[in-house]
N, C-alpha and C positions, 0 to 999 in steps of 0.2 A: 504494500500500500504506500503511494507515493503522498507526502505532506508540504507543501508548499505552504513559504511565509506567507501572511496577510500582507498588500500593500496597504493598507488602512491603518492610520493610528492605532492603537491599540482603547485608548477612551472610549472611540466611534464603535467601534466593537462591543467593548463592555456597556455602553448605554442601551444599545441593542437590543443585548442579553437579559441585561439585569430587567428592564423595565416587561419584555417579554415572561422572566421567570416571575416575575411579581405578578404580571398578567393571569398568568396561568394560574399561580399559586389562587388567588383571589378567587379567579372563576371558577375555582372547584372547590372553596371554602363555604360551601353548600349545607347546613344541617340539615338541613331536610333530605338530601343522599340517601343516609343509611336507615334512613327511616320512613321516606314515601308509601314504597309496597304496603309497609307497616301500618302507615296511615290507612292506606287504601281499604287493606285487609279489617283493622279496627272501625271503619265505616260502614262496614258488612259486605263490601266487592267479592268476587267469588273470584279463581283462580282465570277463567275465562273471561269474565267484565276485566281484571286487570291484565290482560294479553290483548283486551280488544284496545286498551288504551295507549298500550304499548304501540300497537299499529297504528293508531292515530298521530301517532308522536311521532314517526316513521313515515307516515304520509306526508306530515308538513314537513320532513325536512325535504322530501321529494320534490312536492309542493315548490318550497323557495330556492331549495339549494343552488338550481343553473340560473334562475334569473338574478340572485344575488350577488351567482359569483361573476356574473358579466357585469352588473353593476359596479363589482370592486373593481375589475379591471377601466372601467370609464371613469368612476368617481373616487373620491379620497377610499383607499383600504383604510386608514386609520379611521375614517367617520365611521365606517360599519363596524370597527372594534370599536366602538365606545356605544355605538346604539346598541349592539348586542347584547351587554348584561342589563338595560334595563326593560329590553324588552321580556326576558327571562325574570328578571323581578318583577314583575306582573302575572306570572303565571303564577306565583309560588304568594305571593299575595292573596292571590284567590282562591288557593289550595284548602288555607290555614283559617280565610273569612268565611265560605262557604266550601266546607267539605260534603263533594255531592258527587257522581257522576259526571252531571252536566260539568260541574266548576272543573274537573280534572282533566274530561278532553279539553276545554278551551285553554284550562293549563299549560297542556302538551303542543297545545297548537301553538300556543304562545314561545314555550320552550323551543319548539321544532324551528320556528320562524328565527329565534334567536341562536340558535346553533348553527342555522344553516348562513346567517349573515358571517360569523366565525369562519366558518366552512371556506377556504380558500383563499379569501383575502388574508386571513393570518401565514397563511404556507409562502402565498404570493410574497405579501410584504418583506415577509423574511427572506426569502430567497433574493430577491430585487435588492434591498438593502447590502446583504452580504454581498451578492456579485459585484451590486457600486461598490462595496469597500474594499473590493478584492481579496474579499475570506468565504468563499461558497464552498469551497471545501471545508470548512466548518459546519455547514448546514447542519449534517447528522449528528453532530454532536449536539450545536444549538437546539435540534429539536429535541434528541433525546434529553437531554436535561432540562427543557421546557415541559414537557410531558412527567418527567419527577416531580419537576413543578406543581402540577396538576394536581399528582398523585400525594406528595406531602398535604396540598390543602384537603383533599379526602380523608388522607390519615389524620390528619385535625381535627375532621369533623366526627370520626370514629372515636374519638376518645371524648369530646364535648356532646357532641349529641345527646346521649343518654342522660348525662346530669341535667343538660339544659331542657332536656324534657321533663326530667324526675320534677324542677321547680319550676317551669312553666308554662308546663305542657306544650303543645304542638304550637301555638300562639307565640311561645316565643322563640319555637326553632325558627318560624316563618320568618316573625322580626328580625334576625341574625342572620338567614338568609339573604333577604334583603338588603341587609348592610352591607353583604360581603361584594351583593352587587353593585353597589352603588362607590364602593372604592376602584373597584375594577374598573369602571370606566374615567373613573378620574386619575389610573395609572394609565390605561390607553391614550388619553390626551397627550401623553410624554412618549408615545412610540415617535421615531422618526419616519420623515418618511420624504421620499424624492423622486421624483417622476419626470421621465426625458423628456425635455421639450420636443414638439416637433420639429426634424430636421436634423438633430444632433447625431453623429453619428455613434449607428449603435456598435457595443463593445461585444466580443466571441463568446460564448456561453459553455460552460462546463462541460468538457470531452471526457470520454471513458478512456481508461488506459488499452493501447497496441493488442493486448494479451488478452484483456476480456473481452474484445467486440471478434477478435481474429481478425483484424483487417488494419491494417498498416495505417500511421495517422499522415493526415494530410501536412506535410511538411511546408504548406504555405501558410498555415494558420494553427498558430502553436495557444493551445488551451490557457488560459489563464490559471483552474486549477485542477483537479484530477479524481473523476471520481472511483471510489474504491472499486474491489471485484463484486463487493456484497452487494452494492447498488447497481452495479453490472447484471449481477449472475448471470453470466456470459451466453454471449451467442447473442445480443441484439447490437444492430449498427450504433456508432456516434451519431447524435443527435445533428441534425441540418445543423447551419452557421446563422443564429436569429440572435433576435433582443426582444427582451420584454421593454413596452413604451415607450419604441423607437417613433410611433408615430402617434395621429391620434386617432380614433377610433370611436364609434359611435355604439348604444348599445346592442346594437342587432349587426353590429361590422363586427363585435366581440364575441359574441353567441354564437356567430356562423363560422369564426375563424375556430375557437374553439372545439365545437363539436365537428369540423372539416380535418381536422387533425389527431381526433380521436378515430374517425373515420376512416381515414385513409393510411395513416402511418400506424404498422405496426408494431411496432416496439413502444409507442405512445399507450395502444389500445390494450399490449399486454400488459401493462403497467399499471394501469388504473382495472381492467380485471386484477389483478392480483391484489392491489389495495385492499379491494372491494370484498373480494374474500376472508383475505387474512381479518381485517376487521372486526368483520361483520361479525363473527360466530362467536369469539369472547364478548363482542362488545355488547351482543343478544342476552348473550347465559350473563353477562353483568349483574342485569336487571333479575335476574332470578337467586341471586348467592344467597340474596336475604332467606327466600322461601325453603331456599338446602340446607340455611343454618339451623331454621325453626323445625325441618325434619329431624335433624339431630338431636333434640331433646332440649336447645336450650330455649331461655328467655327473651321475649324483645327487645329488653334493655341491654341483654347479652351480647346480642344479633352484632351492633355495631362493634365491640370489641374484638370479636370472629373475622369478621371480616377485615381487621385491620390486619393479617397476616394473608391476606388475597394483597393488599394494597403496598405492604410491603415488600413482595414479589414482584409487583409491577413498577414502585423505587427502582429496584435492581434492574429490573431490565432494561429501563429508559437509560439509566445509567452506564449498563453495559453495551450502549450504542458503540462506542467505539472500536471496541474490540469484534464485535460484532460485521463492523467495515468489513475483518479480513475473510469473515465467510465466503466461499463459493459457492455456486450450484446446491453441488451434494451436502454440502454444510449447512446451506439453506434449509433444504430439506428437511434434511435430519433435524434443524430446528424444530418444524410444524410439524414433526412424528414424534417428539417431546411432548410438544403442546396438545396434539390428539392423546398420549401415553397417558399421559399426568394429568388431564383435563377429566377424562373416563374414571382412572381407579383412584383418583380422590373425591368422584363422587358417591362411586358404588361402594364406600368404604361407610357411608352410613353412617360415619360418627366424625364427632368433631375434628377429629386428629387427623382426617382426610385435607379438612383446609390447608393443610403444610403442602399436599402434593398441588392440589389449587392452587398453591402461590405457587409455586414452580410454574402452571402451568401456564396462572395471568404472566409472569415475568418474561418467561419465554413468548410470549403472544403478542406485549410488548413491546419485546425485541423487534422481533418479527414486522409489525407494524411499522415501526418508523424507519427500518431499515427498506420495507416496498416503500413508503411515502419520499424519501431520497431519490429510490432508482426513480418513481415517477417523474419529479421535480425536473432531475435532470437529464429528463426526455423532452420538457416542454422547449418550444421556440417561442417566436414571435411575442406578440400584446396580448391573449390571453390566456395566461399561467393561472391564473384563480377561474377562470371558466371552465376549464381543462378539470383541476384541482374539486371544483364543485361537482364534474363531472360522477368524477368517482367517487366524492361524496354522495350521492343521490343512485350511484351501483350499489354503494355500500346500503343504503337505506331499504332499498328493493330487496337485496339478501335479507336483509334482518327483517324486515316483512315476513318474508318466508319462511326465516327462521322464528319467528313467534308463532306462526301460526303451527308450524309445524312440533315444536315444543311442547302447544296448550294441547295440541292432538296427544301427545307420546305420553306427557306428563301426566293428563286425564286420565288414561288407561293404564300407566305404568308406575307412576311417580316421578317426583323429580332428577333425582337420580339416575335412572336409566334415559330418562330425557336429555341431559345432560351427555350421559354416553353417545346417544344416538349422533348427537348435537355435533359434538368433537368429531365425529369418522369423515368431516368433511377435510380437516387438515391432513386427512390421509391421504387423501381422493388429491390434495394440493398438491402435499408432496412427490406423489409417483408420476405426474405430470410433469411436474421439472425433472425428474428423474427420468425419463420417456424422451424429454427435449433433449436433455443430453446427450442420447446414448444415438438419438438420430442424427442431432447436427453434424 
């Protein structure tokens, strides 16, 4: 794995960073996380009313995802990070004022709309930024440790939640909720952000290393920096010669450039399929950990402390983005047959002590994750990288669709547990697939 310096100050770097990890941290400083289901369930929701809302929440981000992310590519990406946690504080307001049915899809609708603004313009921003600073070989790191980010403010909320419930009740998880949003976007005012005038000439955009694409690099245009094998996993070409925001672009010039490129170029398309997988299946069974703790025997209030060892696992993995780079192919693989191993027999394990193999197998999924969202990244060209980006947000949504529904089927007649199993045999089905590309190329 090849490492090149930053041409970028090193400040312009770390303001980047830091203000992104504080981002992150905030928007998933959420009490109501480890306690929604719980909500739901103590409302009298049955296990199928809470999977139908789960598809609802699923829907809108479907719903907004590509229009949004076309929008970030025409308008400020930073405005869309600061409207997005309070449109999500408005769902979680209405949760906690009128807990109902009704109030929880308009909830999810609300949240979905607010995730799916996030959705892409955060990938874009960052990546744009970096390449202007000349550190996009960073990206995978930035993002893995933006995603601990995340995951720290989860783990916060695992450990506060329960007391904040025990004294005052759901009313004041929602208030703290809301607070957490309403910081968040007044850290997003402080992202930077720089967008090519029109006419400027644009700069060369992040090539794969000689060895991962198999094909010899164009010795007239030497890469600014180099992206690993893991984001390779070899065998797709070097990205065309573009620039994000070399020109200007209107919202339907964005929409069409983006989805024309998902279309046509495949190394783009398998990239955002793979996203959309890897995601999608932990990001499904997420939403269900609560319902596999409470099968265990334990407590509600207990629930969140259980789960803080899923969340600790996923620490780790965002973490071990780096080392992660030097995966190939088969090391990929072998990743996501971790993640199907340890995803299955820490469920069917029935009892608490299973969650240790869960966090393996969140961590490992993780990994996984932010290392497809790189190779995506640095397949995109041209003006819309957040369209692209929202693209496979909004694959990603459609899987998990399918995966709730197909869960509340397995779960209903099985439990959750063997749903969970069923769930996982999908990263199986991933891995022997690149395992198949290999042995053909």
């Amino acid at each position: 794995m090849t490492h090149l310096a930053s041409r970028a100050p090193d400040p312009a770097v770390r303001r980047l960073s830091t203000t992104l990890y504080g981002y992150a941290f905030l928007s998933d400083l959420v009490l109501l996380y480890p306690l929604y289901v719980v909500l739901f369930a103590d409302t009298g929701l049955s296990v199928g009313q809470i999977s139908s809302l789960f598809v609802i929440w699923s829907a809108a981000g479907i719903l907004f995802e590509v229009p949004s992310g076309a929008w970030a590519d025409v308008v400020s990406r930073r405005l869309l990070l600061c409207l997005a946690p309070l449109v999500t504080a408005g769902g979680y307001a209405l949760w906690v004022l009128v807990p109902s049915y009704p109030a929880f899809a308009v909830g999810f609708l609300l949240w979905g709309a607010g995730g799916a603004l996030v959705s892409g313009a955060l990938e874009a921003l960052v990546w744009t930024e970096l390449d202007r600073l000349g550190a996009v070989g960073r990206y995978a790191r930035v993002l893995g440790r933006a995603r601990t980010a995340g995951v720290l403010g989860v783990v916060v909320t695992g450990v506060l939640a329960g007391p904040v419930l025990a004294v005052g009740g759901y009313s004041a998880v929602g208030v703290a909720s809301v607070l957490a949003c309403l910081l968040a976007t007044a850290v997003a005012t402080r992202f930077p952000e720089h967008r090519r005038p029109p006419g400027t000439p644009p700069s060369l955009p992040a090539h794969e290393p000689a060895s991962a694409a198999h094909e010899p690099a164009s010795a007239a245009h030497e890469p600014a920096s180099v992206v690993s094998p893991a984001v390779a996993l070899a065998g797709d070409r070097p990205p065309e010669i573009g620039s994000d925001d070399d020109i200007d672009l209107t919202w339907w010039d964005t929409l069409r450039e983006g989805v024309t490129q998902v279309r046509t170029r495949p190394p783009v398309r398998a990239a955002v399929l793979l996203v959309a997988v890897v995601a999608a299946d932990w990001g499904a069974l997420d939403e269900y950990t609560p319902l596999l703790a409470v099968d265990t025997g334990v407590g509600a209030r207990a629930v969140p402390l259980l789960l803080l060892l899923l969340w600790a696992g996923v620490t780790i993995g965002g973490l071990l983005a780096p080392a992660g780079e030097r995966l190939g192919r088969r090391g990929y693989a072998a990743l996501l047959g971790l993640v199907a191993v340890t995803l299955a027999g820490g469920a069917l394990v029935r009892h608490p002590a299973g969650f240790v193999l869960l966090a393996v197998a969140f961590g490992a999924a993780q990994l996984a994750t932010v290392l497809a969202d790189a190779r995506l990244q640095a397949r995109i060209t041209g003006n819309s990288r957040a369209t692209v980006t929202s693209l496979a947000g909004m694959a990603t949504d459609l899987l998990i669709i399918g995966t709730y529904a197909g869960y509340g089927l397995v779960a209903t007649a099985a439990g959750n547990a063997v749903a969970f199993a069923v769930v996982a045999g999908a990263y199986v089905v991933v891995a022997l697939v690149l395992l198949v590309r290999r042995r053909s190329a």
